[in-house]
C-alpha positions as CSV (number, residue, x, y, z in Angstrom):
1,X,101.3,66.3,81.6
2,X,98.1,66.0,79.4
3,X,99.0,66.2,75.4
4,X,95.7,68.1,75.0
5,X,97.8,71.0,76.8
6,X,100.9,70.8,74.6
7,X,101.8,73.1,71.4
8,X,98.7,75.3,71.7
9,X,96.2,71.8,71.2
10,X,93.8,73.3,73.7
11,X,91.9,75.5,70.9
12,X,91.2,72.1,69.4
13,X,88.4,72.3,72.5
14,X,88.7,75.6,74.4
15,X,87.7,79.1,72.9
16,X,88.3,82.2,74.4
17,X,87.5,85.8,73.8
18,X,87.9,89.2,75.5
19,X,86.1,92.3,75.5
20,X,87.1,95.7,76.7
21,X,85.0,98.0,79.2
22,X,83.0,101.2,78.5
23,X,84.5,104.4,79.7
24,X,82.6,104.4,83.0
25,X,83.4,100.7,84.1
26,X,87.1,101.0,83.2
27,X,88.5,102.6,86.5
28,X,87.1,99.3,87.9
29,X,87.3,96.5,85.4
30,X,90.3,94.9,83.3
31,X,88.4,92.8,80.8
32,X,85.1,90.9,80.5
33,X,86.1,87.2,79.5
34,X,84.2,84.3,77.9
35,X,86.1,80.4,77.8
36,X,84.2,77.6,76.4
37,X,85.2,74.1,76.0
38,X,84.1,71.0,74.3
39,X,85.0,68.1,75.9
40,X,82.1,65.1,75.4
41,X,83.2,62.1,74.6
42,X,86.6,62.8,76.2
43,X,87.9,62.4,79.6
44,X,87.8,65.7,81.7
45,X,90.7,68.2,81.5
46,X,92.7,69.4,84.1
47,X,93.3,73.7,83.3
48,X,96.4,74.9,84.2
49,X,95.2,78.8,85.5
50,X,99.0,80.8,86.4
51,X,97.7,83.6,89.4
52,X,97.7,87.6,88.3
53,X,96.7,89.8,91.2
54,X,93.3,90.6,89.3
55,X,89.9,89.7,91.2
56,X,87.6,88.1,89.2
57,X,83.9,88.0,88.9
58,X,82.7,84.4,87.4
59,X,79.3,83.1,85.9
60,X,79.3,78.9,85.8
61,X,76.0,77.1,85.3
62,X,73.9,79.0,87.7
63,X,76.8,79.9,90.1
64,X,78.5,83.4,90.3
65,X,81.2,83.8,92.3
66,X,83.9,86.2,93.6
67,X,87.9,85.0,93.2
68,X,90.4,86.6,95.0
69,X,93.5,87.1,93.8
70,X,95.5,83.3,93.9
71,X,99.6,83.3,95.1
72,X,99.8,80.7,93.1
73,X,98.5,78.1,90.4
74,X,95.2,76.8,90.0
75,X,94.2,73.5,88.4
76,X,90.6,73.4,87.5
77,X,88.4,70.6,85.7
78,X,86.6,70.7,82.7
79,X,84.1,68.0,81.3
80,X,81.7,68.0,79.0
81,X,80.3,70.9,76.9
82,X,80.6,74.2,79.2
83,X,81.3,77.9,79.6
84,X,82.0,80.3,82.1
85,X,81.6,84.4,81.7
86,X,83.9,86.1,84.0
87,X,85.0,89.6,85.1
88,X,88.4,91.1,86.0
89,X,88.9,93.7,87.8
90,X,92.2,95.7,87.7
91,X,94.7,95.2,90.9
92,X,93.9,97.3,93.7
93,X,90.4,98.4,92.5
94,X,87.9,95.7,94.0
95,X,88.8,96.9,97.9
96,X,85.3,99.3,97.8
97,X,83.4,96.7,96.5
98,X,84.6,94.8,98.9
99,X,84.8,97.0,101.4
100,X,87.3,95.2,103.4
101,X,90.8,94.5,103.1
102,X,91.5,92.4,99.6
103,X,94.3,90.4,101.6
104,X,91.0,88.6,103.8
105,X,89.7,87.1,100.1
106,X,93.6,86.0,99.1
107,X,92.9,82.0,97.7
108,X,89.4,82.4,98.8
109,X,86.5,81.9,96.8
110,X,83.1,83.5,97.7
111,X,79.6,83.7,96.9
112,X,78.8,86.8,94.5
113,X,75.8,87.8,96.5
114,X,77.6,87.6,99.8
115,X,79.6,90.7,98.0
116,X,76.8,92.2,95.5
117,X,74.0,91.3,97.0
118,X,70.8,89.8,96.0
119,X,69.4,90.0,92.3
120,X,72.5,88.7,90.4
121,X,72.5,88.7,86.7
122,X,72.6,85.2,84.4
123,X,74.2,86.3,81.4
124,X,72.6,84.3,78.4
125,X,72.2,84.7,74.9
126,X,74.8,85.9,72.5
127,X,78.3,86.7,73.6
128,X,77.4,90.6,73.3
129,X,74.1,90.5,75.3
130,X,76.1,88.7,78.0
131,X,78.6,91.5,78.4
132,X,75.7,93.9,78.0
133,X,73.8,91.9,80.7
134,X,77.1,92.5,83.2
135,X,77.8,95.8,82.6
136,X,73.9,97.1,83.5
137,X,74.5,95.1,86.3
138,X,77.8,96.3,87.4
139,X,76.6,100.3,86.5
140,X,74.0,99.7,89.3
141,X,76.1,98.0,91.9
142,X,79.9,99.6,91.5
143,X,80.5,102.9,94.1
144,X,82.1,105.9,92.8
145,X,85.9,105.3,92.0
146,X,88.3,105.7,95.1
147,X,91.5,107.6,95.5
148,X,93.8,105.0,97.0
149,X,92.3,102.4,94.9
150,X,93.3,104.2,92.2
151,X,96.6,105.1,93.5
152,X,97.1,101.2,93.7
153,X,96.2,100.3,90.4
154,X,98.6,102.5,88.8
155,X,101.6,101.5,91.0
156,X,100.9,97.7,90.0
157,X,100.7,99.0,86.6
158,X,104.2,100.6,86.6
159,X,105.5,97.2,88.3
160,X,103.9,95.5,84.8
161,X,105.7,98.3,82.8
162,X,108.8,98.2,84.1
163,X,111.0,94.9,84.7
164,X,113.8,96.6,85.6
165,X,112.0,96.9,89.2
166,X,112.6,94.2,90.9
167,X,113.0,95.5,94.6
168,X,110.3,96.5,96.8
169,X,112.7,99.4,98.2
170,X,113.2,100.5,94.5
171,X,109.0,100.2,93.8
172,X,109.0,102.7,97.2
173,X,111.8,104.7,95.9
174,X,109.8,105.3,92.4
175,X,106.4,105.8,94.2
176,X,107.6,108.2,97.1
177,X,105.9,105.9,99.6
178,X,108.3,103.7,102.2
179,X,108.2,100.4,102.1
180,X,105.9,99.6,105.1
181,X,103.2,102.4,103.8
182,X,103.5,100.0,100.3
183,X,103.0,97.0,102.3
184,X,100.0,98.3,104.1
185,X,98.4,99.4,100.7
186,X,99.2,96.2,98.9
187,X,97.7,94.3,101.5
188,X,94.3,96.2,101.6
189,X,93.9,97.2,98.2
190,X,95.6,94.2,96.0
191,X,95.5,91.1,98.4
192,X,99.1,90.9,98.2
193,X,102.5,92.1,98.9
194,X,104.9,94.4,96.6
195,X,107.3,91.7,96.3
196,X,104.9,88.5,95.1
197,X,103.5,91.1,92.3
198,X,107.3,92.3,91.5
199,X,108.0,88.8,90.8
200,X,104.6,87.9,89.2
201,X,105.7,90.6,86.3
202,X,109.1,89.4,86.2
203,X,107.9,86.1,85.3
204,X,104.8,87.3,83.2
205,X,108.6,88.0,80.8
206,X,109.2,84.8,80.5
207,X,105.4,83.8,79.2
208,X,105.3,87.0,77.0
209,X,108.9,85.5,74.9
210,X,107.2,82.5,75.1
211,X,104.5,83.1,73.5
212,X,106.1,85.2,71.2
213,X,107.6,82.2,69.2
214,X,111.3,83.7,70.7
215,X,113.9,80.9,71.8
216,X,114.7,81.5,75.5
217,X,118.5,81.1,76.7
218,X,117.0,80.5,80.3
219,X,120.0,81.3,82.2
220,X,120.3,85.0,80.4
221,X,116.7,85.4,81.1
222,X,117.7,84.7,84.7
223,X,120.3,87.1,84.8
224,X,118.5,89.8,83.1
225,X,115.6,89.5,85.6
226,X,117.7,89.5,88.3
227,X,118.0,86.8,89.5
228,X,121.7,85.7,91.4
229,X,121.1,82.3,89.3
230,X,119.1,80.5,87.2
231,X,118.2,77.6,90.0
232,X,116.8,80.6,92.0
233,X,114.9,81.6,88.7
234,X,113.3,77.9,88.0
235,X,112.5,77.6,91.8
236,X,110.5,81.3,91.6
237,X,108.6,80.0,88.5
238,X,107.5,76.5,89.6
239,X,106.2,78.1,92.8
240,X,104.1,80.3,90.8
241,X,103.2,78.6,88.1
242,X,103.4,74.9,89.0
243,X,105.6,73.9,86.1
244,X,109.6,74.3,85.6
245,X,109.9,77.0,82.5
246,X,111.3,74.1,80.4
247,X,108.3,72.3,81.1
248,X,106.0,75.0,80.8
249,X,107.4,75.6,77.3
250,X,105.9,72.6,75.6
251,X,102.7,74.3,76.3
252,X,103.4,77.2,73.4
253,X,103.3,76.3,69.4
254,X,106.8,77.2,69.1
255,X,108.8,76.6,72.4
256,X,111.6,74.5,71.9
């Protein structure tokens, strides 16, 4: 593991900042997100990304591009001096935008314009003028909001609310929808199923206490999520994130 990534020694070269969406783009977008990173005179740095079933939009030295959502970890380089502007959209809401099922973009990357169109934007300038840049662009291009989209969005936001879900048959239950209607929606309208987004948020615990500075007794945590045992729990995680939680802890200021 690279010591750059350990105890929070990233923002010695990475800066990152967020900025909420007006009224009108927030039934479709999450956040608008800038990272830089400063890395001359080092050797390149391999970015640990952990997957949330958001769809991003993503500006990189000339390129935009559309993400789908990831079922797992990403690794991505960095060298140099760079940047990237990015969009994400909320889970379930990029489907009319897409206009085709989200599950056919699932670890896929494509062009923007294949999606938007011609005419992209190139954010430049200050931060603020880039997000102002996106967001004209975005008012021209996005359609009106759509029911089941919507619908979508707010049953992945209950899942994020609520950790003591942690069936698919209970996420049914709590929706009034059975479980193959959920598996349909899921499928077109996040990119995938009930149960990898149930155990996304279960985990998302774990990174939240983590992050908080908490100590972690890793086999209560198990138990309290769920899980039958804490093997089970570890195996879940490294799937997902690419790291054991032990080993993913050295990455916060105050893990132990």
């Amino acid at each position: 593991m690279d010591e750059r990534g350990l105890r929070g020694r990233w923002v010695d070269f990475q800066q990152h900042s967020h900025h909420l969406p007006p009224a009108d783009l927030a039934p479709f977008v999450a956040r608008f997100w800038l990272a830089s990173w400063d890395l001359r005179g080092q050797a390149p740095y391999r970015q640990l990304i952990v997957p949330y079933p958001n769809v991003h939009l993503t500006f990189r030295e000339g390129r935009a591009e559309v993400h789908g959502v990831a079922r797992g970890h990403v690794v991505r380089e960095l060298s140099g001096l760079g940047r990237v502007f990015g969009v994400a959209f909320h889970p379930g809401c990029f489907q009319p935008v897409l206009r085709a099922p989200l599950s056919t973009i699932t670890n896929r990357v494509r062009r923007a314009d294949e999606v938007f169109g011609r005419d992209l934007p190139v954010p430049q300038g200050e931060e603020a003028e880039q997000v102002a840049t996106v967001q004209r662009f975005l008012r021209e291009r996005l359609p009106a909001p759509d029911p089941v989209s919507l619908q979508a969005k707010e049953i992945v936001a209950l899942v994020a609310a609520e950790p003591s879900i942690t069936r698919v048959d209970e996420l049914a239950a709590r929706t009034g929808l059975g479980v193959r209607q959920l598996q349909r929606l899921f499928a077109e309208h996040v990119g995938v199923g009930p149960k990898w987004v149930i155990r996304r948020y279960l985990l998302h615990e774990v990174t939240e206490r983590l992050a908080s500075g908490r100590s972690v007794d890793w086999a209560a945590l198990a138990a309290e999520l769920g899980y039958a045992d804490q093997a089970h729990f570890s195996r879940d995680f490294a799937d997902l994130v690419g790291e054991t939680p032990a080993q993913y802890a050295r990455r916060y200021p105050a893990a132990d």
